[in-house]
PDB file of N, CA, C and O in Angstrom:
ATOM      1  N   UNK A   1       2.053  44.278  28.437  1.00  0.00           N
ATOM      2  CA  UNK A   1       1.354  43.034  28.195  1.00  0.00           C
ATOM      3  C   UNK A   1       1.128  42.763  26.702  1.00  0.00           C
ATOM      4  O   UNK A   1       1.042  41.632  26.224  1.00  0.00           O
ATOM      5  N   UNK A   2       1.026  44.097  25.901  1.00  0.00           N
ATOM      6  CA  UNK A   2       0.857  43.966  24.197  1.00  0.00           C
ATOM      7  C   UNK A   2       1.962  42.768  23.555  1.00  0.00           C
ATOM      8  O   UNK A   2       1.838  41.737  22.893  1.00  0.00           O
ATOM      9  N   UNK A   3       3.151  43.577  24.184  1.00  0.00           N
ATOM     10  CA  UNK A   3       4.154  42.552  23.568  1.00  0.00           C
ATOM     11  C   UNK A   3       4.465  40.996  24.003  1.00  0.00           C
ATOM     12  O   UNK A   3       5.276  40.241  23.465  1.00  0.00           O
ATOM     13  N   UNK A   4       3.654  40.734  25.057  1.00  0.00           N
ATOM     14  CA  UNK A   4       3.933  39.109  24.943  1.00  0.00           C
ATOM     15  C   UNK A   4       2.886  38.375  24.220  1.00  0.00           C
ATOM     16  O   UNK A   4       3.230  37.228  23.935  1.00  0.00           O
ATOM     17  N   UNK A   5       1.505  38.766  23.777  1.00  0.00           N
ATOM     18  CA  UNK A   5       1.077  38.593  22.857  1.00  0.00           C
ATOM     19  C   UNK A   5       1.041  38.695  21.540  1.00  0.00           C
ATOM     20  O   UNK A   5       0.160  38.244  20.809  1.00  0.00           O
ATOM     21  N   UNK A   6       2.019  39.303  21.216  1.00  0.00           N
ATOM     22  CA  UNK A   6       2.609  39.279  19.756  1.00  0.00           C
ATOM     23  C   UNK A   6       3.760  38.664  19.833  1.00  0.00           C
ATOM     24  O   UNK A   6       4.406  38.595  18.787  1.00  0.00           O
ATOM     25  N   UNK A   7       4.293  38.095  20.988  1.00  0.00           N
ATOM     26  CA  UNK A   7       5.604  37.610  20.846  1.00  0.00           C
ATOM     27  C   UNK A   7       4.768  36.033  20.677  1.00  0.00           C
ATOM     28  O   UNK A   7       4.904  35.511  19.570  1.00  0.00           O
ATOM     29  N   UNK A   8       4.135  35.459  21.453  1.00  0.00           N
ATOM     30  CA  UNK A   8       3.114  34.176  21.201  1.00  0.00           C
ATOM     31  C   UNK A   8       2.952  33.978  20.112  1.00  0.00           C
ATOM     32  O   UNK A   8       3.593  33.045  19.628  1.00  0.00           O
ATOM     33  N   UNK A   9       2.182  34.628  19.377  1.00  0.00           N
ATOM     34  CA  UNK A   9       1.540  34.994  18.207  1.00  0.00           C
ATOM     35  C   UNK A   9       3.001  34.392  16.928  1.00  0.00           C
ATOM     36  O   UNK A   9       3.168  33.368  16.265  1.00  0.00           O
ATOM     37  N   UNK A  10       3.808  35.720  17.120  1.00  0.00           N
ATOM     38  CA  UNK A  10       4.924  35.557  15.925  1.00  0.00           C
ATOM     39  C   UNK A  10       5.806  33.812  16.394  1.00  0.00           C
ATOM     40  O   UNK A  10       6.306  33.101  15.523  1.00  0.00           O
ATOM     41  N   UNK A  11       5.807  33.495  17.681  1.00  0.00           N
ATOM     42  CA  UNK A  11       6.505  32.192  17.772  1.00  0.00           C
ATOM     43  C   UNK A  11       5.410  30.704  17.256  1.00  0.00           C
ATOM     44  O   UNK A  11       5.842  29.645  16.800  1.00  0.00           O
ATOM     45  N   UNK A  12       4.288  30.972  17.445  1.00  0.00           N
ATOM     46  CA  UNK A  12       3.035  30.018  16.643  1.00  0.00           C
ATOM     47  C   UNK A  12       3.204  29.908  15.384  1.00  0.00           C
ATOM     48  O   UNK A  12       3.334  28.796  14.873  1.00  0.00           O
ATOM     49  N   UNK A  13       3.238  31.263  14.525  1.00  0.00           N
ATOM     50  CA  UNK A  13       3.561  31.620  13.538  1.00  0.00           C
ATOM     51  C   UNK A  13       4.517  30.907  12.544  1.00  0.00           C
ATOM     52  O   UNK A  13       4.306  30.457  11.418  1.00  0.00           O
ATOM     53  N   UNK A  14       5.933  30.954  13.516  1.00  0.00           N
ATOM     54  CA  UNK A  14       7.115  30.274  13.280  1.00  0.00           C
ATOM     55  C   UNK A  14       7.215  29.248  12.846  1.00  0.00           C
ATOM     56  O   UNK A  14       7.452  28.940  11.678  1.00  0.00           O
ATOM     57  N   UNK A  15       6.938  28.183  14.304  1.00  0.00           N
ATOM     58  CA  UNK A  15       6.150  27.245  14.355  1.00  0.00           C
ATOM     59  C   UNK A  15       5.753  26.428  12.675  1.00  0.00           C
ATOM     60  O   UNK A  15       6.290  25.656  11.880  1.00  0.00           O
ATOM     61  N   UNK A  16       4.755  27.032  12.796  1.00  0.00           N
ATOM     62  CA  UNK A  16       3.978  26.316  11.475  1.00  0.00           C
ATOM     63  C   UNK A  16       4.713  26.174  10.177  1.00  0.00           C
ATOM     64  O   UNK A  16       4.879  25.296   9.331  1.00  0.00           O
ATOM     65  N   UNK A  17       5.198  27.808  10.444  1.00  0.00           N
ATOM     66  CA  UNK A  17       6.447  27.999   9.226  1.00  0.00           C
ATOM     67  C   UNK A  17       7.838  26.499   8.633  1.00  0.00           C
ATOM     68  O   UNK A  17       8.172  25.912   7.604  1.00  0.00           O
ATOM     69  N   UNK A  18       8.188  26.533  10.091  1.00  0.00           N
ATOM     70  CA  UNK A  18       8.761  25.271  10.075  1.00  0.00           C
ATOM     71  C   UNK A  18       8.463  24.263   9.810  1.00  0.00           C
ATOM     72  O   UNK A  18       9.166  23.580   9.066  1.00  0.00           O
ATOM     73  N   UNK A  19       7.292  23.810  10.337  1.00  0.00           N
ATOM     74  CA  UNK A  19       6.790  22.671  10.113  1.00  0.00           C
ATOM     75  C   UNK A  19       6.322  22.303   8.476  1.00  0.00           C
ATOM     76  O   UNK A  19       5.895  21.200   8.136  1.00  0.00           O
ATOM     77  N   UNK A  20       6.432  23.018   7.915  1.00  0.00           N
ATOM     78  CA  UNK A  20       6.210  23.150   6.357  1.00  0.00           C
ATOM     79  C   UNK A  20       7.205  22.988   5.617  1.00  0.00           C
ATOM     80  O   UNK A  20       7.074  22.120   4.755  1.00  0.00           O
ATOM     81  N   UNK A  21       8.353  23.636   5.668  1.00  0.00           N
ATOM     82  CA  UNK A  21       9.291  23.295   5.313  1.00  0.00           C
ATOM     83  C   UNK A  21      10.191  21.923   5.637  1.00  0.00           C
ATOM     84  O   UNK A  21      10.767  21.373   4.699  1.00  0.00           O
ATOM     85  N   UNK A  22      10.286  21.428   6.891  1.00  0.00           N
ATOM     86  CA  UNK A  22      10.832  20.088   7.197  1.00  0.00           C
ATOM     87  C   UNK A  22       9.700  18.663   6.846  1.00  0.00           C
ATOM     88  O   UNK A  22      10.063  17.542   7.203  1.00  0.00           O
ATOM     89  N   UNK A  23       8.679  18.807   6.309  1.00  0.00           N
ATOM     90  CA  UNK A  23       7.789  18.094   5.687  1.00  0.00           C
ATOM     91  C   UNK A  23       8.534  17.038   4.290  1.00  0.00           C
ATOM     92  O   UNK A  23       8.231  15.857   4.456  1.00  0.00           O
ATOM     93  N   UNK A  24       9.269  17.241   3.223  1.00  0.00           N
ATOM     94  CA  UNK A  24       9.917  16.719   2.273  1.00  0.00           C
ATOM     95  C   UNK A  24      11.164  16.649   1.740  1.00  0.00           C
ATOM     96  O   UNK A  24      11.457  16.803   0.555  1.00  0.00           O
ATOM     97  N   UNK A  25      11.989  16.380   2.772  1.00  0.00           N
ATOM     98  CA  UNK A  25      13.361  16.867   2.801  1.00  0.00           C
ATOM     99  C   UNK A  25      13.926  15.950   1.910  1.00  0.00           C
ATOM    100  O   UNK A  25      14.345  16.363   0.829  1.00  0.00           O
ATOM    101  N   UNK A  26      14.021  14.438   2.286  1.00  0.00           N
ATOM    102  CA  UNK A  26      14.850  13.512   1.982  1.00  0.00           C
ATOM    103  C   UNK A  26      14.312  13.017   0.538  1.00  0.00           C
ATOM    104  O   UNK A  26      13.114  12.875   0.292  1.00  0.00           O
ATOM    105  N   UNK A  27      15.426  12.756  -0.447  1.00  0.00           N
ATOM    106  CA  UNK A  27      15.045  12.514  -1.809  1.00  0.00           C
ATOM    107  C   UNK A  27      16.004  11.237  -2.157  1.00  0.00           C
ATOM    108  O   UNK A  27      16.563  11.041  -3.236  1.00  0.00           O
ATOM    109  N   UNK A  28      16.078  10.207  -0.697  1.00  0.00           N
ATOM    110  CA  UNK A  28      16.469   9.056  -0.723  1.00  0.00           C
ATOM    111  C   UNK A  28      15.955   7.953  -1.554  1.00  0.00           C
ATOM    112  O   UNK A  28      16.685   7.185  -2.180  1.00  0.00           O
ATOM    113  N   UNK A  29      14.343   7.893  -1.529  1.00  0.00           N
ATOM    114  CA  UNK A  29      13.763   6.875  -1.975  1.00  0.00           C
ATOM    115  C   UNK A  29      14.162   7.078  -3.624  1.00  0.00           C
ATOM    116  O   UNK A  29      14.970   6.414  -4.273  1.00  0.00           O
ATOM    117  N   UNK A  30      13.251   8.313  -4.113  1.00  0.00           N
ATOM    118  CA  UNK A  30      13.805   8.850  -5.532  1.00  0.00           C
ATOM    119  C   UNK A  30      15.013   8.089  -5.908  1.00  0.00           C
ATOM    120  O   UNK A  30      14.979   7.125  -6.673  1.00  0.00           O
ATOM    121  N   UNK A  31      16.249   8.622  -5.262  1.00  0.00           N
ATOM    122  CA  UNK A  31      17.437   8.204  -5.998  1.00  0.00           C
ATOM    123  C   UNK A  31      17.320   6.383  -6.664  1.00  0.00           C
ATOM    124  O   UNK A  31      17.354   5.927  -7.807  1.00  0.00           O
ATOM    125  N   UNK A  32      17.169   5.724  -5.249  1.00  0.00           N
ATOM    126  CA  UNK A  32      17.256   4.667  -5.177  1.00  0.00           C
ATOM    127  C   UNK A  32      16.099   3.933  -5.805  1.00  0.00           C
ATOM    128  O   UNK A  32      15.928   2.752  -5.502  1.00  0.00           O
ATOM    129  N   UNK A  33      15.381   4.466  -6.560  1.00  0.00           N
ATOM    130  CA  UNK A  33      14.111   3.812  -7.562  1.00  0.00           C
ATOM    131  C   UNK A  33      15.058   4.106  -8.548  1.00  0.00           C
ATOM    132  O   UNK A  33      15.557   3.128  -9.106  1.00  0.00           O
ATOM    133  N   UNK A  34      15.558   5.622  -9.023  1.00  0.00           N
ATOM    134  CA  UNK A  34      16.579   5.648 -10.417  1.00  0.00           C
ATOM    135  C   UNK A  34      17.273   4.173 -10.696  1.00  0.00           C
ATOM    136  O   UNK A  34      17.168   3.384 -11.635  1.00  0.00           O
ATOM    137  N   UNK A  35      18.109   4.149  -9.335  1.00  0.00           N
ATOM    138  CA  UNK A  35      19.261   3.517  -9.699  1.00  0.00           C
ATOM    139  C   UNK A  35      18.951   1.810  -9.595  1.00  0.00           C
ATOM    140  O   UNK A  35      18.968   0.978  -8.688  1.00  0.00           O
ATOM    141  N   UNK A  36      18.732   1.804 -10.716  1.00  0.00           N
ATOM    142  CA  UNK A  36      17.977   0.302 -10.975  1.00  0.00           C
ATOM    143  C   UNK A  36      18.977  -1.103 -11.556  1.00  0.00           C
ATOM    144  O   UNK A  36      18.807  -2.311 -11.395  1.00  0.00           O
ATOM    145  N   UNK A  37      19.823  -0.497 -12.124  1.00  0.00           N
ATOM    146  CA  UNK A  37      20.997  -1.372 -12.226  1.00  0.00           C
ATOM    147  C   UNK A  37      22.366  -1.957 -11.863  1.00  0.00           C
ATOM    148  O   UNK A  37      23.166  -1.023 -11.914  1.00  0.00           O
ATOM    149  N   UNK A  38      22.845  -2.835 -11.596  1.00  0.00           N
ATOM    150  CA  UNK A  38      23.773  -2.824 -10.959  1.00  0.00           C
ATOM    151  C   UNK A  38      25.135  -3.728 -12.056  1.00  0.00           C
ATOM    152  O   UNK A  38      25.080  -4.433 -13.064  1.00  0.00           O
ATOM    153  N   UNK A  39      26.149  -3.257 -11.251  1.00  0.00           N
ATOM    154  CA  UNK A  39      27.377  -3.713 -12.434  1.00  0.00           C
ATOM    155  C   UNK A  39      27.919  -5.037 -11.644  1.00  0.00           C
ATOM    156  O   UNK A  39      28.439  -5.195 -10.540  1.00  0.00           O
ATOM    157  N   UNK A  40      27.578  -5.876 -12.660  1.00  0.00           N
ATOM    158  CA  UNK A  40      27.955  -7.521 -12.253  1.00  0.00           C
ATOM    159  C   UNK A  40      29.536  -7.605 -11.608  1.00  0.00           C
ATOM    160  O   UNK A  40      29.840  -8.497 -10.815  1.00  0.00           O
ATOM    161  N   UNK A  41      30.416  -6.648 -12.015  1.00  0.00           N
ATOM    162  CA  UNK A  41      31.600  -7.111 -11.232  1.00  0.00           C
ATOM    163  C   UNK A  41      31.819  -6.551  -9.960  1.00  0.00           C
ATOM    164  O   UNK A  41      32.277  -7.224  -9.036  1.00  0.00           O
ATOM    165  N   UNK A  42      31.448  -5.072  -9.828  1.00  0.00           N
ATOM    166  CA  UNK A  42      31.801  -4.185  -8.459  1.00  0.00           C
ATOM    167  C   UNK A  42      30.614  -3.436  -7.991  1.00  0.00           C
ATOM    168  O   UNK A  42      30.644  -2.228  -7.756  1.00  0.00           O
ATOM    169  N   UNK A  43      29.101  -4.520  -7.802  1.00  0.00           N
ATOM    170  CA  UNK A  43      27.789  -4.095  -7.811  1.00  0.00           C
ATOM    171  C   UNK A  43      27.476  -2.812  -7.536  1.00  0.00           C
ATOM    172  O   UNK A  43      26.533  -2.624  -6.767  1.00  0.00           O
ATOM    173  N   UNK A  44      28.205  -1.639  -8.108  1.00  0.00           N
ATOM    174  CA  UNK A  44      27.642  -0.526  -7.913  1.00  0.00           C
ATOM    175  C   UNK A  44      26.388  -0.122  -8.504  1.00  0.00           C
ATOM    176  O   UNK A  44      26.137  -0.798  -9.502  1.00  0.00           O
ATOM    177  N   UNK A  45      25.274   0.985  -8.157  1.00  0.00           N
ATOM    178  CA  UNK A  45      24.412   1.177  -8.705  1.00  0.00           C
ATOM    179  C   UNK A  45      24.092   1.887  -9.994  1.00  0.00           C
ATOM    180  O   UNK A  45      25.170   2.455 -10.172  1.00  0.00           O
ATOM    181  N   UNK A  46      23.633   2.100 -10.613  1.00  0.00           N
ATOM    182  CA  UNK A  46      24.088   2.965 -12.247  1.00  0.00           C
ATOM    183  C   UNK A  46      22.806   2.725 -12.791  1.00  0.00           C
ATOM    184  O   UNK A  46      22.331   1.631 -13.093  1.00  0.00           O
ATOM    185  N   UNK A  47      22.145   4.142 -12.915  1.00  0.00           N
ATOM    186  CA  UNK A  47      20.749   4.270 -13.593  1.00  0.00           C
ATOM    187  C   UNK A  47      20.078   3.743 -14.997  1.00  0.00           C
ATOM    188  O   UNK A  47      18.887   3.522 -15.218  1.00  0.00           O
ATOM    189  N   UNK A  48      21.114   3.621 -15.810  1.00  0.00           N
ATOM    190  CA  UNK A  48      21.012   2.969 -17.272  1.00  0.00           C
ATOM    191  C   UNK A  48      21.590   2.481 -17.578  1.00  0.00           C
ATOM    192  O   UNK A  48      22.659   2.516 -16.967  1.00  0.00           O
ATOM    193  N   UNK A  49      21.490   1.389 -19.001  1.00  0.00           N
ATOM    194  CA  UNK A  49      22.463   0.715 -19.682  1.00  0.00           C
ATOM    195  C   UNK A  49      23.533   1.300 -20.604  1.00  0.00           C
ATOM    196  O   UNK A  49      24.447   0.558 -20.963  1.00  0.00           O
ATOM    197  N   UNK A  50      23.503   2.245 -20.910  1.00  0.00           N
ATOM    198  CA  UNK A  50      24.545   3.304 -21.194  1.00  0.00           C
ATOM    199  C   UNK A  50      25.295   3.369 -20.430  1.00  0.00           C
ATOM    200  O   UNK A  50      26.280   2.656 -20.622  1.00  0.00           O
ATOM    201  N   UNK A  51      25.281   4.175 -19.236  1.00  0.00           N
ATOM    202  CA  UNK A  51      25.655   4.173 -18.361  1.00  0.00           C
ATOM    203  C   UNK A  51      26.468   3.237 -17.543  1.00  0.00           C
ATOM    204  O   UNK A  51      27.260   3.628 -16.686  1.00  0.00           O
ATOM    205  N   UNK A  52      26.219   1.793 -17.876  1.00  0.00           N
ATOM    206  CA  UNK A  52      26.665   0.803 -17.360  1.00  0.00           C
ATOM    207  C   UNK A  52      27.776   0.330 -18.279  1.00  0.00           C
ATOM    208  O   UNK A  52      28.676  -0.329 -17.758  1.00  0.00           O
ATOM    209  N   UNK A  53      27.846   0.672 -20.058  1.00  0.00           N
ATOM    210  CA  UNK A  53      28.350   0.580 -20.578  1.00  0.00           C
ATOM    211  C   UNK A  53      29.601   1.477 -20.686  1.00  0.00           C
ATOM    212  O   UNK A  53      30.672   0.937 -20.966  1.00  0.00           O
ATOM    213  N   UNK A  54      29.543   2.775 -20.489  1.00  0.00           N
ATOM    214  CA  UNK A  54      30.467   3.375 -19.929  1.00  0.00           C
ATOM    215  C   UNK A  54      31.117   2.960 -18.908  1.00  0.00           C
ATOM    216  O   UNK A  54      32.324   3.195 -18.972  1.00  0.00           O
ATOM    217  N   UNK A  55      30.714   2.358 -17.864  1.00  0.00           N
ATOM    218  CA  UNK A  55      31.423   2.344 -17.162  1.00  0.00           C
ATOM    219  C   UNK A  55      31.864   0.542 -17.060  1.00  0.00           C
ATOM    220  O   UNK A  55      32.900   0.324 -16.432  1.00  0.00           O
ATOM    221  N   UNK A  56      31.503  -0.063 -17.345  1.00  0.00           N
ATOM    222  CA  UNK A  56      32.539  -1.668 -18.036  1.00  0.00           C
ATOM    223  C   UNK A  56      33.873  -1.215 -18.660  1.00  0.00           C
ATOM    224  O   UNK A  56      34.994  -1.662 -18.420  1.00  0.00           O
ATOM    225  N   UNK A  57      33.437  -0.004 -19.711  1.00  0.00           N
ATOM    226  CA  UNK A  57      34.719   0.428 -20.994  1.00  0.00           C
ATOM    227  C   UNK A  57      35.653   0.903 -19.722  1.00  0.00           C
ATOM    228  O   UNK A  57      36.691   0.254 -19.598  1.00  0.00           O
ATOM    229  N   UNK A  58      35.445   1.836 -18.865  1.00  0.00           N
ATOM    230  CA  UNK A  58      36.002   2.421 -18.350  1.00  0.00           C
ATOM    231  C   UNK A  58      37.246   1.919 -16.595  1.00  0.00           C
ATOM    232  O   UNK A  58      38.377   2.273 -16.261  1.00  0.00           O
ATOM    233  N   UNK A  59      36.157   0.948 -15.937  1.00  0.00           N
ATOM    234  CA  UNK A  59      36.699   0.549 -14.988  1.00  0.00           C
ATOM    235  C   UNK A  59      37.061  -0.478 -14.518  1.00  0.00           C
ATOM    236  O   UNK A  59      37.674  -0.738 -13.483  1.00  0.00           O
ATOM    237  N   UNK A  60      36.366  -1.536 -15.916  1.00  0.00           N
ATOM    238  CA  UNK A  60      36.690  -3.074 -16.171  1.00  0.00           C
ATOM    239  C   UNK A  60      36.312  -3.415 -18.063  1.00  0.00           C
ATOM    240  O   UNK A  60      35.518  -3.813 -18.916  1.00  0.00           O
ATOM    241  N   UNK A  61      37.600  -2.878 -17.737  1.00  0.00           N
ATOM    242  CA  UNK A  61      38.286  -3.184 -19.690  1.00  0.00           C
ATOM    243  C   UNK A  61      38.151  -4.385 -19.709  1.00  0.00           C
ATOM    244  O   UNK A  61      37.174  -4.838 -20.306  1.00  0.00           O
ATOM    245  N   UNK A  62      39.089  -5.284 -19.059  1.00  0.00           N
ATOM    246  CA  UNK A  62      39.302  -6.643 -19.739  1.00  0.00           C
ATOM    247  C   UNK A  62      37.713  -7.796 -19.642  1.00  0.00           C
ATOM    248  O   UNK A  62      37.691  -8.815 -20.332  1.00  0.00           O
ATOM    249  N   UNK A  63      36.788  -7.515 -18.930  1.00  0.00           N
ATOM    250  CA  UNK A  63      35.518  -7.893 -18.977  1.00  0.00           C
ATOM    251  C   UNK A  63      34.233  -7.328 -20.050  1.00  0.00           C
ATOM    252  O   UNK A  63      33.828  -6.234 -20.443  1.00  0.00           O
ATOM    253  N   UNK A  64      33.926  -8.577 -20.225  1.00  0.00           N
ATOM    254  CA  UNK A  64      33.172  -8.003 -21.784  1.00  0.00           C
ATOM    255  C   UNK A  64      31.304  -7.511 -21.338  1.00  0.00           C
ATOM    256  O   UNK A  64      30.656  -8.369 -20.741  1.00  0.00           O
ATOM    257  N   UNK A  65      30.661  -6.256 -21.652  1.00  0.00           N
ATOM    258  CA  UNK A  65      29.671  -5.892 -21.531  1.00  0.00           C
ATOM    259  C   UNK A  65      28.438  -7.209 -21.339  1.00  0.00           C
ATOM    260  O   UNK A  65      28.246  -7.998 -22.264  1.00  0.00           O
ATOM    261  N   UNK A  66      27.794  -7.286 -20.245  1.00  0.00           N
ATOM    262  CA  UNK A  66      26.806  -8.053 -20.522  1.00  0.00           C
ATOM    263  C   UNK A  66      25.935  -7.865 -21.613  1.00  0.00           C
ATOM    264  O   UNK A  66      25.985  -6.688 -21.969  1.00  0.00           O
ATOM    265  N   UNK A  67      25.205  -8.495 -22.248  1.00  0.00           N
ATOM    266  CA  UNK A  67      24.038  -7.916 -23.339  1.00  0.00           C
ATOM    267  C   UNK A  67      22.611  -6.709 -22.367  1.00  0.00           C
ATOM    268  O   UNK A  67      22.459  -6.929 -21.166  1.00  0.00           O
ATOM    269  N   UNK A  68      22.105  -6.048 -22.758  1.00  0.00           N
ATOM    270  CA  UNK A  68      21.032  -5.428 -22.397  1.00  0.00           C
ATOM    271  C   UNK A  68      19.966  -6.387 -21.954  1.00  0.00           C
ATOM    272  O   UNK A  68      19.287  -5.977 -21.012  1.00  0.00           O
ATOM    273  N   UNK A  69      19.686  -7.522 -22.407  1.00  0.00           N
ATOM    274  CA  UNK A  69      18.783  -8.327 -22.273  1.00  0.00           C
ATOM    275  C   UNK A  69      18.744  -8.719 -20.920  1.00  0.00           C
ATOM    276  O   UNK A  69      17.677  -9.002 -20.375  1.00  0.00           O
ATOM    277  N   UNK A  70      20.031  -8.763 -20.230  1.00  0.00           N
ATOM    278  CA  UNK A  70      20.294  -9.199 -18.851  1.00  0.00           C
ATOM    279  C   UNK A  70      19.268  -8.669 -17.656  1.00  0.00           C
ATOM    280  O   UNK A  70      18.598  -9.133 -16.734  1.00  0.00           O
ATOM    281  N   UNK A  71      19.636  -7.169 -18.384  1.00  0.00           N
ATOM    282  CA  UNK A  71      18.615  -5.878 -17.020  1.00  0.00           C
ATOM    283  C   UNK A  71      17.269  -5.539 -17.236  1.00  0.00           C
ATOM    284  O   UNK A  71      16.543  -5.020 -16.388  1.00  0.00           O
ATOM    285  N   UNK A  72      16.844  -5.931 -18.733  1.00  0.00           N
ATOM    286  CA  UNK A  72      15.466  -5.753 -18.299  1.00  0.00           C
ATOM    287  C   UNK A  72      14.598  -6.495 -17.419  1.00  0.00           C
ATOM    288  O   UNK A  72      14.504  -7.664 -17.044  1.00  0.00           O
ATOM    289  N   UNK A  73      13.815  -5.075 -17.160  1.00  0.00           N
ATOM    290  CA  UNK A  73      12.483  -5.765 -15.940  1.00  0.00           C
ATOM    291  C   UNK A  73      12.048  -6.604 -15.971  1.00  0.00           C
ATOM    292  O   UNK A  73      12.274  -7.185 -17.033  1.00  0.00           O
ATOM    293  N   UNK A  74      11.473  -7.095 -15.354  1.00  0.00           N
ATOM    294  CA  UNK A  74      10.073  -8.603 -15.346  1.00  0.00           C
ATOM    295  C   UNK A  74       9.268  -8.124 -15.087  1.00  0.00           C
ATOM    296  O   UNK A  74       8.200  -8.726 -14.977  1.00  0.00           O
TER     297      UNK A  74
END
C-alpha cells in the first residue's frame, strides 16, 4: 500500500512540474511588436530602417529607398 502513495504523491508532483513549465511558451506576440515595419513593395516585415534599407539595396535595386520619415510612429 506504501507504494501507491508515493506513486500519487510523485504523479501530483509531476503534475505541477508541468504546469510551470507550459505557462510561457509562445514568443509570438514579442516578435510581432519587433517587427514594426513593413517594405512598401513585397510588405514583408523588417524590424528597422536599416534593415529595410538593406534590404531595398538588396531585393529591389531598381526602386529607390523611401525616406525614414515615412515609418516613424504617431
Amino acid at each position: 500500500m506504501a507504494r501507491g502513495q508515493q506513486k500519487e504523491q510523485a504523479r501530483q508532483k509531476a503534475q505541477k512540474e508541468a504546469a510551470k513549465r507550459a505557462g510561457g511558451g509562445s514568443q509570438l506576440g514579442a516578435r510581432a511588436a519587433g517587427l514594426q515595419i513593413k517594405c512598401p513593395k513585397c510588405f514583408i516585415a523588417i524590424a528597422n530602417y536599416n534593415l529595410l534599407k538593406q534590404h531595398m539595396e538588396a531585393k529591389h535595386p531598381k526602386d529607390t529607398v523611401p525616406p525614414e520619415s515615412d515609418f516613424q510612429q504617431k
